[in-house]
C-alpha positions as CSV (number, residue, x, y, z in Angstrom):
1,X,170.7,63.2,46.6
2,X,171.0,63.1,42.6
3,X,168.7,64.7,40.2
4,X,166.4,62.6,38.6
5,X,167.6,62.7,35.0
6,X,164.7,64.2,32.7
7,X,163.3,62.5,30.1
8,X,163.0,63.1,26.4
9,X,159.4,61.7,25.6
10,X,157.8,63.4,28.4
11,X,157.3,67.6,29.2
12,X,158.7,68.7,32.3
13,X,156.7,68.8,35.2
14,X,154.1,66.4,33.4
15,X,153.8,62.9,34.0
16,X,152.1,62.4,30.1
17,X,153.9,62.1,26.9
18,X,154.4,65.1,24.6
19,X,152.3,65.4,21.4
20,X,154.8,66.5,19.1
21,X,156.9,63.8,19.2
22,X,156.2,62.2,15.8
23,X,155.4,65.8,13.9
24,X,158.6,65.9,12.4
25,X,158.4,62.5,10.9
26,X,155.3,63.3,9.1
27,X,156.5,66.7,7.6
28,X,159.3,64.6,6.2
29,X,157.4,61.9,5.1
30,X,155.0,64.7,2.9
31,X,158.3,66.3,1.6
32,X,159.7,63.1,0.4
33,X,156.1,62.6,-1.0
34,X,156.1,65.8,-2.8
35,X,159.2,64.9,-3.9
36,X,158.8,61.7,-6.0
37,X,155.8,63.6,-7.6
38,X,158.3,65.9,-8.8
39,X,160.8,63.4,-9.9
40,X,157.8,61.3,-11.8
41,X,156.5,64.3,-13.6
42,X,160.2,65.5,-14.5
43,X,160.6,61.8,-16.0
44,X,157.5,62.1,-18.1
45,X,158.7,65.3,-19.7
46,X,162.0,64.3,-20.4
47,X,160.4,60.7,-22.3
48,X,158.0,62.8,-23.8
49,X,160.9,65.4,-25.0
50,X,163.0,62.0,-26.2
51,X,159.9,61.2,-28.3
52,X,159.2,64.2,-29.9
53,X,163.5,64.6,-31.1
54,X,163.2,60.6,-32.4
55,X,160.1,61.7,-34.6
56,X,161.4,65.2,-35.9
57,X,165.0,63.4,-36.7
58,X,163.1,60.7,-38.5
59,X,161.0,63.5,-40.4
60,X,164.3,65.4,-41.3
61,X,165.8,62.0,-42.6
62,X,163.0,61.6,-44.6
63,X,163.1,65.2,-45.8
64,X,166.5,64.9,-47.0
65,X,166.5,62.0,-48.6
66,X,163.8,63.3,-50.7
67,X,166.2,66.6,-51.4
68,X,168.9,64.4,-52.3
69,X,166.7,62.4,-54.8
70,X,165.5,65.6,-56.4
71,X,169.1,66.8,-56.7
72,X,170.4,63.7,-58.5
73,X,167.3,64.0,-61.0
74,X,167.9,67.6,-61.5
75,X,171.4,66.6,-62.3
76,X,169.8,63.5,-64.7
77,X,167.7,65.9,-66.3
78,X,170.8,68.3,-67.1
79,X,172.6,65.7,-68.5
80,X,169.9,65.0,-71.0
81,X,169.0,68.0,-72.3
82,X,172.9,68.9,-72.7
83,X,173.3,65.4,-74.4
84,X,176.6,64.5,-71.7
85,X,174.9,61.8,-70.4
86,X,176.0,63.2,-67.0
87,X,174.0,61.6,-63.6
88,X,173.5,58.6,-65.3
89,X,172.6,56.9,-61.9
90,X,169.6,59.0,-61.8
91,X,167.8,58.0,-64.7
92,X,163.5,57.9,-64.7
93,X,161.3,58.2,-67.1
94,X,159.8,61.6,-68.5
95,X,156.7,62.3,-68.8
96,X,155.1,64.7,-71.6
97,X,151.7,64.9,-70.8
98,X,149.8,68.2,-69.8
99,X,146.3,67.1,-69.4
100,X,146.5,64.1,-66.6
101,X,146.0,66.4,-63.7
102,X,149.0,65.4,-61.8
103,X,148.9,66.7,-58.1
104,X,151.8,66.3,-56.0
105,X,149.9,66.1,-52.7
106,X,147.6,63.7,-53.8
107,X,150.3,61.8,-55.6
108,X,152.3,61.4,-52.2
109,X,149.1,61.0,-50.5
110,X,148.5,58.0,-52.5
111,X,152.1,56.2,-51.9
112,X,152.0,56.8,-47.9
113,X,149.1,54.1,-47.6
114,X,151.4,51.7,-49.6
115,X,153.4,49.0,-47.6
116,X,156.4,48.8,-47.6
117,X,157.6,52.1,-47.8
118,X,159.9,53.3,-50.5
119,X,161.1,56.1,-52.3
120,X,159.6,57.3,-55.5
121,X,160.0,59.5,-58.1
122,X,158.2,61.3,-61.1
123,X,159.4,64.0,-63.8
124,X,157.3,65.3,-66.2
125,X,158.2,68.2,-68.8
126,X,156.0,70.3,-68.6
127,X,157.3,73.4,-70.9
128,X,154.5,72.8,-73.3
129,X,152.2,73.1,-70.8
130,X,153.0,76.4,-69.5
131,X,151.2,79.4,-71.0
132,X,153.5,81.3,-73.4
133,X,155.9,78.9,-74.6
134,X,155.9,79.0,-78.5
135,X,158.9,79.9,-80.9
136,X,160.2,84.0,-80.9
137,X,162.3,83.3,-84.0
138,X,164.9,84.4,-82.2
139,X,167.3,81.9,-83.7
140,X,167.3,78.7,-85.7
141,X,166.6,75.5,-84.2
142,X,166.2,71.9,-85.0
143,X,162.2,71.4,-85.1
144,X,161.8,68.8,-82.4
145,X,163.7,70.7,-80.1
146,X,161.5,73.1,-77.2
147,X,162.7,76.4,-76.8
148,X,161.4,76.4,-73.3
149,X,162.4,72.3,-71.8
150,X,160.7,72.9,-68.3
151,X,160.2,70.3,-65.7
152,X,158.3,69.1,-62.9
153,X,160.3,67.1,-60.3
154,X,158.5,65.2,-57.5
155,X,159.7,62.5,-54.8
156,X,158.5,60.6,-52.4
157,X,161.1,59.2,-49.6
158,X,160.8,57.3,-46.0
159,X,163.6,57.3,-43.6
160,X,165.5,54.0,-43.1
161,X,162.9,52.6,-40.5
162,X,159.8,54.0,-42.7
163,X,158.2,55.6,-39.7
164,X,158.3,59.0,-41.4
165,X,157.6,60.0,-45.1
166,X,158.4,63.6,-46.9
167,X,157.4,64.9,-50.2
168,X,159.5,67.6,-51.9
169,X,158.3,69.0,-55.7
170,X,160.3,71.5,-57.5
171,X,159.8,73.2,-61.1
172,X,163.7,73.2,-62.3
173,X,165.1,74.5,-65.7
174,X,168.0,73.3,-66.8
């Protein structure tokens, strides 16, 4: 006579099923659960990360631009009061005035409601405005000339796809 074979869904010595026969399915099924969780969150980090690099590059373009602007007016400015006409490309007007109450935050407050975008610009010369500046007789001069040319330089620039804006003021002396 043969042994009866034994089979796998039932203990030995029982005639009943065992009732651990479909654990290991649902520990997997939890793991792989736990899992996707995991993955999901890791995904929402990593768009959210993508996100915050597109807006600080678009703030950085902005910022830049704005430097560059400054620089070329800087140079403008140079190139007037040394009379060699040099930056050419950067020419704006001047203004002289010491009593309009020009604030540079409020100024680029202002254009960031405007649409479109665009970049903008304003000098003033403000040596006669600062405290101090009269003649030492130190030297001769022409009359109309200012012994102390200071000036205000202030832009206003959006990157290409004007979804970020930068201001950038300087007080240069040429």
């Amino acid at each position: 006579m043969h042994p009866k074979p034994k089979s796998h869904g039932f203990r030995p010595g029982s005639g009943r099923p065992s009732r651990q026969g479909g654990a290991a399915l649902y520990v997997a099924l939890m793991i792989l659960v736990l899992l996707a969780l995991i993955g999901i969150v890791g995904m929402q980090v990593a768009g959210l990360q993508e996100r915050m690099a597109a807006n600080y590059l678009a703030t950085n373009v902005a910022f830049q631009t704005a430097e560059a602007d400054v620089r070329l007016r800087e140079c403008f400015i140079e190139g007037v009061v040394n009379r060699d006409g040099v930056c050419a490309a950067g020419t704006a007007p001047i203004q002289q005035s010491c009593e309009d109450g020009f604030d540079p935050s409020d100024w680029a407050a202002g254009l960031s409601n405007l649409v479109p975008q665009a970049n903008w610009v304003s000098i003033r010369e403000i040596g006669q405005c600062i405290s101090g500046n009269a003649d030492m007789d130190m030297g001769v001069r022409p009359v109309t000339e200012d012994p102390n040319r200071v000036f205000q330089v202030t832009t206003y620039a959006t990157n290409p796809a004007a979804t970020a804006n930068a201001a950038v003021d300087t007080i240069f002396r040429p």
